[in-house]
C-alpha positions in Angstrom: -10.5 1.8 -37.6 -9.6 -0.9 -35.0 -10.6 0.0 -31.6 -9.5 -1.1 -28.5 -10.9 -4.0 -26.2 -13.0 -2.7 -23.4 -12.9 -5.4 -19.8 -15.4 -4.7 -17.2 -15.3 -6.6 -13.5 -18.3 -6.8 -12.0 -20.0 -8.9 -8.2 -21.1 -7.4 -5.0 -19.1 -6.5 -2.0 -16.0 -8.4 -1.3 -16.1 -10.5 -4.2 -12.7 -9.9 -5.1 -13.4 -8.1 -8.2 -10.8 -4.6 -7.9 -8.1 -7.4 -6.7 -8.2 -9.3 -9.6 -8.8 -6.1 -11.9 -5.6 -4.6 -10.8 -3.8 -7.9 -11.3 -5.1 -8.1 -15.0 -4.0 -4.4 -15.5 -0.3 -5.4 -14.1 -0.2 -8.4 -16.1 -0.8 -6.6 -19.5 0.9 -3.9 -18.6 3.9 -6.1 -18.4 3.0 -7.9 -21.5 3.7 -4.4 -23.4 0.0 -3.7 -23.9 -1.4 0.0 -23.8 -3.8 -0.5 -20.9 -5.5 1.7 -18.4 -7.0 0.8 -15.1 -10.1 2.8 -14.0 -13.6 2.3 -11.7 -16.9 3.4 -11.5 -18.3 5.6 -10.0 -15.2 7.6 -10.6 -12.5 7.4 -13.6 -13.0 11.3 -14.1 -12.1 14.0 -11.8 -16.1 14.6 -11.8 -16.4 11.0 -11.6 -14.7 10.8 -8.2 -16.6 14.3 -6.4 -19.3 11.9 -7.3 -18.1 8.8 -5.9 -17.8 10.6 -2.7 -21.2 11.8 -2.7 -22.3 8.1 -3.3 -20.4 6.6 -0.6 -20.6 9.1 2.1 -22.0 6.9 5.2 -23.3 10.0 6.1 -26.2 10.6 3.1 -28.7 7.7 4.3 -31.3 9.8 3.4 -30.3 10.1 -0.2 -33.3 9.1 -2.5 -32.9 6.0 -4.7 -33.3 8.2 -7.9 -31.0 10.3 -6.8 -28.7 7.6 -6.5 -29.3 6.8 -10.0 -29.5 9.9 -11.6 -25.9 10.4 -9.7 -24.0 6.9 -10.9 -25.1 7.4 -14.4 -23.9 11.1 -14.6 -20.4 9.9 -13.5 -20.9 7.3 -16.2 -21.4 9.8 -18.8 -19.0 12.2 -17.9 -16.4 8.2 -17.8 -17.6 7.2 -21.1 -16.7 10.7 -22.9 -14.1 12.0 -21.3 -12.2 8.3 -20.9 -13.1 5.4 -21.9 -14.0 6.4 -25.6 -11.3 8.5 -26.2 -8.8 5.7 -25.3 -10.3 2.7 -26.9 -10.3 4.9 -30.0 -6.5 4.9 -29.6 -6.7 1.0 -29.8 -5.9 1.1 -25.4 -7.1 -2.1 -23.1 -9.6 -0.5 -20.7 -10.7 -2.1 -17.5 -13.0 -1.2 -15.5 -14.2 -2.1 -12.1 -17.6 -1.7 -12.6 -19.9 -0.4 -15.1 -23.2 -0.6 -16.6 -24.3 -3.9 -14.9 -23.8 -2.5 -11.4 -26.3 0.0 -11.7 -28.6 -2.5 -13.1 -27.8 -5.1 -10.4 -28.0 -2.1 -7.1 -30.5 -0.1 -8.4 -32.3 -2.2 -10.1 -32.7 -5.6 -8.0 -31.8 -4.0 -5.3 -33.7 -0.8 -4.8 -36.4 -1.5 -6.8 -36.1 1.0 -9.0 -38.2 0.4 -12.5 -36.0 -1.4 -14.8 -37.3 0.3 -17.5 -36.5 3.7 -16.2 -33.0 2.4 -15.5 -32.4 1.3 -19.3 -33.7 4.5 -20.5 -31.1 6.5 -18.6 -28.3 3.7 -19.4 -29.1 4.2 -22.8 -28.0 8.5 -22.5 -25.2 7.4 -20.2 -23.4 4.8 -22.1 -23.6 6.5 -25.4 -24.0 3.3 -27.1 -21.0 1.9 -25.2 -20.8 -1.7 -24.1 -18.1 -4.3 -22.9 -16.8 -6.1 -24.6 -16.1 -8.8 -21.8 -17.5 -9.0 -18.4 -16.0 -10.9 -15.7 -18.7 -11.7 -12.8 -17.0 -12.7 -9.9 -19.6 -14.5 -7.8 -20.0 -15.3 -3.9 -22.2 -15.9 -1.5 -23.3 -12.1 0.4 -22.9 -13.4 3.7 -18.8 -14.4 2.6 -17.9 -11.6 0.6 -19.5 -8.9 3.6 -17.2 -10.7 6.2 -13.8 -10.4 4.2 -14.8 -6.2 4.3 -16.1 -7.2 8.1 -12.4 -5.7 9.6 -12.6 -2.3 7.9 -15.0 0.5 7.8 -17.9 0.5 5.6 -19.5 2.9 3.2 -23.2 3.6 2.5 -23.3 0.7 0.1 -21.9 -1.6 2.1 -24.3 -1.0 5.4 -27.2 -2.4 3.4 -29.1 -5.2 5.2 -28.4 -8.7 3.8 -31.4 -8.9 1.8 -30.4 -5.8 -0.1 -27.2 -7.9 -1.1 -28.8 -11.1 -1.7 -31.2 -9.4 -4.2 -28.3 -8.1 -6.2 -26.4 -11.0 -6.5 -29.5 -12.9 -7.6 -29.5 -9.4 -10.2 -26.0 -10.2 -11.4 -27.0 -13.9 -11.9 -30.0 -12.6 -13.8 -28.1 -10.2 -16.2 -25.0 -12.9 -16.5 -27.6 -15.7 -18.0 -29.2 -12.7 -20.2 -26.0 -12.3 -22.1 -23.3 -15.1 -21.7 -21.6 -14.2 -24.9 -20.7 -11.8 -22.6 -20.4 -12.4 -19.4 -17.9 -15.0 -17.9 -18.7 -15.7 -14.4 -15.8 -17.0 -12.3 -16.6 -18.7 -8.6 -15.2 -16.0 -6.2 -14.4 -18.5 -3.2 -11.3 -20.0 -5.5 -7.9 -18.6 -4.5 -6.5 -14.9 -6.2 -4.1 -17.0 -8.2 -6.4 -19.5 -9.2 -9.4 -16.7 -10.6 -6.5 -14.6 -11.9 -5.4 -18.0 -14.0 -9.2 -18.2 -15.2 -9.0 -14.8 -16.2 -6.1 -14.7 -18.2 -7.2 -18.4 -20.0 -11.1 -16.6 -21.0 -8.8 -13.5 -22.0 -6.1 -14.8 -24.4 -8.9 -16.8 -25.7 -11.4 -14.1 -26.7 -8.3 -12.0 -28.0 -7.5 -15.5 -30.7 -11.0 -15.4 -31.3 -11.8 -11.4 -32.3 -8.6 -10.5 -33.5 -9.1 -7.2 -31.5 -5.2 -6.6 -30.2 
């Protein structure tokens, strides 16, 4: 059976990436697809008690594993409960974030054993991937100043060097796999990475046959 097509959006703070997800998901949605719009952590009522454990500017002291342990359990409970279920009725599923952000914040970031990381992403994922990635790239310094008017969570309040280190992540894991990823300059206009988007999209759909 003929599954759906599973979209991930994926770049560090203020890169744009939940705009132009939510523009994909209206444009689809108006093209007559079946399409659902979701995030990580979150997607699942679980998902989001988690979410708010994650981003609480209040937990500093939370330990890096815990961290992990905590964004792949929403991940899990996302994959079963959601994502799976609906590609299996032949839906569009994007998702702002997935997989690669815990790779890319934990990982690079923290510092936390890569190997560890793809042990637990292998239980969490259930042998789940994208099918399509979009990586919406900026500079850390840029992307923290368009969140610089509005309060920011845990994440967020990390020092500069923790954001460099997971863009240079995301760069890493893009060149890894670029017969999945697509990475799309973040400092171009919304209309203009929207237009990419859609051009990548429409062509991988020719391509695979998958809608």
């Amino acid at each position: 059976m003929k599954r759906g097509l599973f979209i991930t959006f994926e770049g560090i703070e203020g890169c744009g990436k939940t705009t132009q997800a939510k523009l994909l998901y209206e444009h689809l949605l108006k093209e007559g697809y079946r399409v659902i719009l979701t995030e990580e952590p979150g997607g699942t009522e679980i998902g989001i008690k988690i979410r708010k454990i994650l981003l609480n500017k209040g937990h500093d002291s939370m330990h890096p594993l815990t961290e992990l342990f905590l964004y792949n359990a929403s991940r899990l409970q996302h994959v079963m409960e959601k994502i799976r279920p609906l590609l299996n009725k032949q839906y569009i599923i994007i998702s702002d974030r997935f997989m690669d952000s815990t790779f890319a914040y934990q990982g690079y970031g923290r510092g936390i054993d890569i190997n560890l990381i793809k042990c637990l992403d292998e239980i969490s994922r259930q042998g789940l991937r994208p099918d399509i990635t979009f990586l919406l790239d900026i500079e850390p310094e840029l992307g923290l100043k368009r969140h610089s008017s509005r309060e920011l969570d845990r994440l967020e309040k990390e020092s500069i060097e923790f954001h460099r280190a997971v863009r240079d992540g995301y760069l890493e894991i893009a060149r890894a796999e670029p017969e999945r990823f697509i990475i799309i300059p973040a400092i171009r206009s919304i209309e203009e990475i929207h237009d990419m988007i859609m051009e990548k999209l429409r062509a991988l759909i020719c391509h695979s046959g998958t809608l």
